[in-house]
C-alpha positions in Angstrom: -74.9 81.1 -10.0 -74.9 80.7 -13.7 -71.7 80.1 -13.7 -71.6 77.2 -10.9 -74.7 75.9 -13.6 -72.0 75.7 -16.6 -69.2 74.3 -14.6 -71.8 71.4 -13.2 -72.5 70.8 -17.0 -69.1 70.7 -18.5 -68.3 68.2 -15.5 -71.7 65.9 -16.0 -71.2 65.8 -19.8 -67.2 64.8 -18.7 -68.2 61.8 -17.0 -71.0 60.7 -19.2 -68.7 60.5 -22.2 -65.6 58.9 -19.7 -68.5 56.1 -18.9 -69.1 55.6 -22.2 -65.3 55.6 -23.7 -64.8 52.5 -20.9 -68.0 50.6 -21.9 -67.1 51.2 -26.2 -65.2 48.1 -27.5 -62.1 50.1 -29.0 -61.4 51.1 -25.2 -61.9 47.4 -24.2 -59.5 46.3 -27.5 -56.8 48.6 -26.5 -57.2 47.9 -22.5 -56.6 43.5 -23.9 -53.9 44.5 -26.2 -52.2 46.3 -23.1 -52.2 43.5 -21.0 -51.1 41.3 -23.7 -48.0 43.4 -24.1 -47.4 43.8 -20.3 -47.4 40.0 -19.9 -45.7 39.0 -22.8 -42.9 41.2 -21.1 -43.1 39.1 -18.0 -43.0 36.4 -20.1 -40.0 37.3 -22.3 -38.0 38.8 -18.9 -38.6 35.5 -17.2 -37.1 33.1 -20.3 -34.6 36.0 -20.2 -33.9 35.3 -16.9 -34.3 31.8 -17.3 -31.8 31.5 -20.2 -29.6 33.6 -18.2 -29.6 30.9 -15.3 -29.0 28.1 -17.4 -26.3 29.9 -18.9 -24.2 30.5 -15.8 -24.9 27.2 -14.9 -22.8 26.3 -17.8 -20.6 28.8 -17.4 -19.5 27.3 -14.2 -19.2 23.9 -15.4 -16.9 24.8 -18.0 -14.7 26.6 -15.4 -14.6 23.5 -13.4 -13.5 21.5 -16.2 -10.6 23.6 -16.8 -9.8 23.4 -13.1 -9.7 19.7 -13.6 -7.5 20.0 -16.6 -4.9 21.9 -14.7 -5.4 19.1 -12.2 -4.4 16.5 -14.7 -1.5 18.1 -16.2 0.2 17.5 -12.5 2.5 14.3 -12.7 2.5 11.1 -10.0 -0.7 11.9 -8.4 -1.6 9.9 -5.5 -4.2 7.1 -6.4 -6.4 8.9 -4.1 -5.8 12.6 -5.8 -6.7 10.5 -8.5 -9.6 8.8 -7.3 -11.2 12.0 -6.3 -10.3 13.6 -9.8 -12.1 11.0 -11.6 -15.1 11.2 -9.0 -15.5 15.2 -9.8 -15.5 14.3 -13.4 -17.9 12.2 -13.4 -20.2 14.6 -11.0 -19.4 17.0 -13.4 -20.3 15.4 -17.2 -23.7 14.3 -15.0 -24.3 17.8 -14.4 -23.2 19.1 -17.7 -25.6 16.8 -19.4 -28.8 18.0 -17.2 -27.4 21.6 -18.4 -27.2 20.0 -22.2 -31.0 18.9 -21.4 -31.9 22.4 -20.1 -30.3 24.3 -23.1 -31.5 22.4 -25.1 -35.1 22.8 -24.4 -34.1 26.7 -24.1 -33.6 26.3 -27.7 -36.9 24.8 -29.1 -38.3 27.2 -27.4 -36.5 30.2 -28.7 -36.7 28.7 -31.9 -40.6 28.2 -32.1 -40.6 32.0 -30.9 -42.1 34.5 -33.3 -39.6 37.3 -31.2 -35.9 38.1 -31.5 -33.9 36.4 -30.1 -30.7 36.4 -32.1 -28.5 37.2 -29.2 -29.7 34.1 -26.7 -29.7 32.0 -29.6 -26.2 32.4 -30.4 -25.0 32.5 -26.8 -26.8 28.7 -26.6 -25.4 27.4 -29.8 -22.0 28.9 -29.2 -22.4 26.7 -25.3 -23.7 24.2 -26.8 -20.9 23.9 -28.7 -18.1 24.3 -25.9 -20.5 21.6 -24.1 -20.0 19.2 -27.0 -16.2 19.5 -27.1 -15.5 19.6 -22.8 -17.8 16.5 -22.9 -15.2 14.6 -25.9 -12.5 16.2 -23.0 -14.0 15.0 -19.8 -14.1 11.1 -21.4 -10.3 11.8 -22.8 -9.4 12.6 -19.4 -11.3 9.6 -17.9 -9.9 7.8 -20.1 -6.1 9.1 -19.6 -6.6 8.2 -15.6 -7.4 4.7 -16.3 -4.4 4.6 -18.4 -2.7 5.8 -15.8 -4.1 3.2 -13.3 -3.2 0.6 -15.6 0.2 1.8 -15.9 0.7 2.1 -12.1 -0.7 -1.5 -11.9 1.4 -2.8 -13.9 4.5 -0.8 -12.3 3.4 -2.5 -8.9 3.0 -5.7 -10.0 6.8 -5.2 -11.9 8.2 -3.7 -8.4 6.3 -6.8 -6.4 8.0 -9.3 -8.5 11.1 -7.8 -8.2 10.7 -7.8 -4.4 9.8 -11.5 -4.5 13.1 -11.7 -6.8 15.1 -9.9 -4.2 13.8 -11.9 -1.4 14.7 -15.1 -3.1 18.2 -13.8 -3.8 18.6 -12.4 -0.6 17.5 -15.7 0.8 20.1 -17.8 -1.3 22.7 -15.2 -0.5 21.9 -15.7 3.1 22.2 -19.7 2.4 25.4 -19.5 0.3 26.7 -17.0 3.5 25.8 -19.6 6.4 27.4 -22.3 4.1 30.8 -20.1 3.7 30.8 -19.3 6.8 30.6 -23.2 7.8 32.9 -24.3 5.4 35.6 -21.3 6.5 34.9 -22.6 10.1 35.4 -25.7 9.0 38.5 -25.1 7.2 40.2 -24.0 10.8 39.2 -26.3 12.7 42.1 -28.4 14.5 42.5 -30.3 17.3 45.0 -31.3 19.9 45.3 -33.8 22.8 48.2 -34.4 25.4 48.4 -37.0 27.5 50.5 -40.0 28.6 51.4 -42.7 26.5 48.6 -45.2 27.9 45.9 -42.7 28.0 46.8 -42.1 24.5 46.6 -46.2 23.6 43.1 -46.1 25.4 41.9 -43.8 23.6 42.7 -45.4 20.8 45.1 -42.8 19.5 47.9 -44.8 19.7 48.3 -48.6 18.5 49.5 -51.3 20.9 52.9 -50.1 20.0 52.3 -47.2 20.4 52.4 -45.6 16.7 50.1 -43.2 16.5 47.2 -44.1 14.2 46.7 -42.8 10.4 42.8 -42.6 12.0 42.3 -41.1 15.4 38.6 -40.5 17.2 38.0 -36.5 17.0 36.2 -36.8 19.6 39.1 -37.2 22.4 40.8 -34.5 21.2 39.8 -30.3 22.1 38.5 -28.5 19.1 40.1 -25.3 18.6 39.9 -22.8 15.8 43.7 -22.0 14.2 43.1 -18.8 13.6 42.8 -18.2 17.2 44.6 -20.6 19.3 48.8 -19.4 19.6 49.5 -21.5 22.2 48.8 -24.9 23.8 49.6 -25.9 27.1 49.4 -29.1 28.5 50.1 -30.5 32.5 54.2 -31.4 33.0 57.3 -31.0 32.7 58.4 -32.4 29.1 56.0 -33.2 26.0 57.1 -34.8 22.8 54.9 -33.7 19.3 54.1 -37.2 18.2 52.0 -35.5 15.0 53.9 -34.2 12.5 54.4 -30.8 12.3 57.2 -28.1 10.7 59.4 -28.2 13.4 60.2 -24.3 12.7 56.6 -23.3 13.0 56.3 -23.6 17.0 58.5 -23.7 20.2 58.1 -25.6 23.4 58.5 -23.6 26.7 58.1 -24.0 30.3 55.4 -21.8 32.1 53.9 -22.5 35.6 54.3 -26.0 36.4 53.3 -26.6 32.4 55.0 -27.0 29.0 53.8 -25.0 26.4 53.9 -25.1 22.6 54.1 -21.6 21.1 52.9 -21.4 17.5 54.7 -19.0 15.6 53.3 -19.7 12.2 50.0 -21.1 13.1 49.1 -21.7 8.6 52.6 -23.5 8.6 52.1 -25.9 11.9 49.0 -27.2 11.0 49.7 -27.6 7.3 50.2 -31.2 7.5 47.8 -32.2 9.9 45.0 -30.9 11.6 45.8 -33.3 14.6 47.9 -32.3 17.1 49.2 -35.5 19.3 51.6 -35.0 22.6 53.2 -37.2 25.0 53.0 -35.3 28.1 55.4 -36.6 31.1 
C-alpha cells in the first residue's frame, strides 16, 4: 500500500512539472521557433519546386528551338512548311518570354533571400543566358524565312515573266508559222483550165483572136496544189497546151474517153507559168 502511495506521487509530481514546462515561455519560444523552421521548409521546398517548374519549362523551350533549327537547315521548303515554321517560332519566343518573366522574378526572389541558394541561382543565370542567345536565334531565323520569301517572290515573279515571254514568243512563232505555211501554200498554187476555143474567148482567156491573154481571171481556172496534182485530165480526144510549158516536163495520153497530161517533173512544168491553158477538142 505504501508503495502504490509512492508510485501515485512520483506520477502527480510528473504531471505537475509537464503542466508547468508547457505553460513556461522557454517551452512556448522553442515550440514558435519549431514551427518557424517547419514552415520555412515548406516554404523553401515549394520555391524549390517552383524553380524547378519554371526551369523545365525552359528546358523544353530550348529543345523546341533546336527542333526548329534542324527544321531550317532543310532546303526548298514548301511555303506552307514554312508558314507553319515561322508560326511555331513565333508561339515559341511568346512563351519563352513569359518563361524570361517567370525566371526572372525567381531571381529577385532568390536574391533578396537571406538562404543559400547558390545552386538555383546559377542554374537561372546560366538559362537565362541560353534564353538570351535562342531569343537573338529565333529573330535570325525569322528573319532568314522572310529572306527566303523574298527570294522565292522574286523567283516567281522572274519565272512569270518569263512565262509571259514565252507566251508572246510562242504566240509570234505560231504567227510567223501560219504565215509560212500560207506563203508555202501559196507558192504551189497553180491552176489549169481546158476547154474549147470559144469558151476559152468567153472567159476572157483568150483574145478575140484567140491569143491567149498576158492576164487571165483565176477565177475560171481549178486551183490545184503542184505538189500534189501529177496529172490533168480534161473531156476529148486531142488538147493542145496553149501556156507555155517545158515541153519535156509532161506527156499527153489517152485514158477513157479523155486526154491526159502526165507531169513528170511537176517544179520544171510549172516553172514558167502557174497557168495552165488547153484547147480541148
Amino acid at each position: 500500500m505504501k508503495k502504490t502511495l509512492t508510485i501515485l506521487s512520483v506520477a502527480l509530481v510528473a504531471f505537475m512539472l509537464s503542466s508547468c514546462v508547457e505553460k513556461s515561455k522557454k517551452y512556448q519560444q522553442l515550440l514558435s521557433e519549431k514551427e518557424a523552421v517547419v514552415l520555412e521548409n515548406k516554404n523553401i521546398e515549394k520555391e524549390y519546386n517552383a524553380a524547378l517548374g519554371i526551369i523545365s519549362d525552359v528546358e523544353n523551350n530550348l529543345s523546341a528551338i533546336r527542333d526548329a533549327e534542324g527544321l531550317m537547315l532543310i532546303k526548298n521548303e514548301s511555303n506552307t512548311r514554312r508558314d507553319q515554321i515561322n508560326s511555331e517560332l513565333i508561339q515559341i519566343k511568346e512563351s519563352m518570354a513569359i518563361n524570361r518573366a517567370k525566371l526572372d522574378s525567381l531571381s529577385t526572389v532568390l536574391e533578396n533571400s537571406n538562404k543559400d541558394r547558390t545552386y538555383l541561382r546559377n542554374t537561372i543565370k546560366k538559362l537565362q543566358a541560353q534564353l538570351a542567345e535562342k531569343e537573338a536565334m529565333i529573330a535570325q531565323m525569322q528573319e532568314q524565312l522572310a529572306q527566303k520569301d523574298q527570294e522565292i517572290e522574286g523567283l516567281n515573279t522572274k519565272v512569270n515573266n518569263l512565262n509571259e515571254d514565252l507566251n508572246v514568243a510562242n504566240a509570234k512563232n505560231d504567227e510567223q508559222g501560219r504565215l509560212i505555211a500560207n506563203q508555202i501554200l501559196e507558192m504551189n498554187k497553180v491552176y489549169y483550165i481546158g476547154s474549147s476555143k470559144k469558151d476559152l474567148k468567153e472567159k476572157g482567156i483568150l483574145t478575140s483572136k484567140f491569143i491567149l491573154r498576158k492576164e487571165v481571171p483565176a477565177e475560171a481556172f481549178t486551183q490545184a496544189d503542184k505538189r500534189e496534182v501529177k496529172e490533168i485530165a480534161f473531156e476529148g480526144k486531142k488538147v493542145k497546151v496553149l501556156s507555155a510549158h517545158p515541153l519535156e516536163s509532161y506527156t499527153i495520153v489517152n485514158k477513157d474517153n479523155q486526154v491526159v497530161i502526165e507531169i513528170s517533173n511537176p517544179e520544171l512544168f510549172w516553172s514558167v507559168t502557174k497557168y495552165l491553158v488547153a484547147i480541148t477538142k
